[in-house]
C-alpha positions in Angstrom: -1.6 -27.9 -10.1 -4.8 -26.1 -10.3 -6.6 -24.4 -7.8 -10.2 -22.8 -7.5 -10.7 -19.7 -5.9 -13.8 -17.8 -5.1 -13.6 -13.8 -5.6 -15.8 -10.9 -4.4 -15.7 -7.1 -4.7 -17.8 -5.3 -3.6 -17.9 -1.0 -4.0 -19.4 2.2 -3.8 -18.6 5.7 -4.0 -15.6 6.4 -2.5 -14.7 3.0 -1.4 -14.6 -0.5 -2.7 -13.7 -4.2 -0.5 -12.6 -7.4 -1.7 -12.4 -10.8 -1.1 -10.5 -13.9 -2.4 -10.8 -17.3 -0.9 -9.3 -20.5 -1.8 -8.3 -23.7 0.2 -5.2 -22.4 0.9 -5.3 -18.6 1.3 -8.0 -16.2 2.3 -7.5 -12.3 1.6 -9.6 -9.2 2.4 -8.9 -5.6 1.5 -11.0 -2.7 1.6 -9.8 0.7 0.4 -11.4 3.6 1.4 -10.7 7.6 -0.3 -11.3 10.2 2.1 -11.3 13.8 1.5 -10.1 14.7 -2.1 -6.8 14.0 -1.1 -6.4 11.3 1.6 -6.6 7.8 1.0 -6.7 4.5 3.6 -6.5 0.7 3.2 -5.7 -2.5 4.9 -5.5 -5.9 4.0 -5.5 -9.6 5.1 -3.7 -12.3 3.9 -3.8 -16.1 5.6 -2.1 -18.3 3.2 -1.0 -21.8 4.6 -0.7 -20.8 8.3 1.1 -17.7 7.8 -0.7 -14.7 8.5 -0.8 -10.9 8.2 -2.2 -7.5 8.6 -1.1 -3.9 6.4 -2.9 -0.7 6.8 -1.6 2.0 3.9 -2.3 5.3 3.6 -1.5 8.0 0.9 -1.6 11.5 1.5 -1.3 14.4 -1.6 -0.5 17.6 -1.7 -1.0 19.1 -5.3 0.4 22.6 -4.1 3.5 21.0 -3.5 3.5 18.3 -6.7 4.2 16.0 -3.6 2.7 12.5 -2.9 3.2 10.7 0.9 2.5 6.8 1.4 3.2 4.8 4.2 2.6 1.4 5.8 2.7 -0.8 8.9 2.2 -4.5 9.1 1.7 -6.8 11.5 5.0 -8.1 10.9 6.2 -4.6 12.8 7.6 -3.4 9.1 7.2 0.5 8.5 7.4 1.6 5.1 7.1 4.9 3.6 7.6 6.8 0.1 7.9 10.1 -0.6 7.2 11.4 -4.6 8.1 15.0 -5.7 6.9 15.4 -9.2 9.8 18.0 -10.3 7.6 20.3 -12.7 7.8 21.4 -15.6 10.4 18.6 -16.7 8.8 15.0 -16.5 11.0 14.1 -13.5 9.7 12.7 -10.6 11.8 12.3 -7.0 11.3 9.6 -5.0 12.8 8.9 -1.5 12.3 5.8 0.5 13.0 4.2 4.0 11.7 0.6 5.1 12.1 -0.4 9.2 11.9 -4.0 9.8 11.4 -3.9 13.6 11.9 -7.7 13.8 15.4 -8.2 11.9 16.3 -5.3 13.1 16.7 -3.6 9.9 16.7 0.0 8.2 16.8 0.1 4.7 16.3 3.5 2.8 16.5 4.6 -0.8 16.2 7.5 -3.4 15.1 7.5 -7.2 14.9 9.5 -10.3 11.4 8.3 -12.5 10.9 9.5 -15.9 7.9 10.0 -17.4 
């Protein structure tokens, strides 16, 4: 089954917005970097009468090697990641946690990336 869709995007210098809209779903983002090191976005997404709301954000720290990102939804889920590139080997740490207020659910997580 085919479907047409009608994209946008539309950007400038330290930000950029989209939009894609179809019979059956609309969604809008827009992402926004702050200072050098401090990034925002959130993001719409209606498809066939089920609808929701994220805001992100990412915070670095190049001092550190660390990277923070986190997220809430209009579902009441709270994510967040934590990455610790482990210099001068090409590790990287990550730990994870994930609160789904509505089930009622905590989920967390660790991981070892190479490269």
């Amino acid at each position: 089954m085919a479907e047409v869709s009608l994209t946008a995007k539309y950007s400038g210098d330290n930000w950029i917005a989209t939009g894609a809209f179809s019979p059956a779903t609309i969604h809008l983002s827009y992402f926004h970097k702050g200072q050098s090191n401090v990034s925002v976005g959130v993001e719409f997404e209606s498809r066939m009468g089920e609808t929701a709301t994220t805001l992100g954000y990412q915070v670095d720290v190049p001092q550190a090697n660390l990277t923070f990102r986190g997220s809430l939804d209009t579902n009441w889920r709270v994510a967040a990641v934590m990455e610790k590139k482990l210099q001068p080997i090409p590790f990287t740490f990550l730990l994870s946690g994930v609160l789904d207020h509505n089930k009622s659910k905590f989920l967390a997580g660790f991981g070892l990336m190479i490269g």
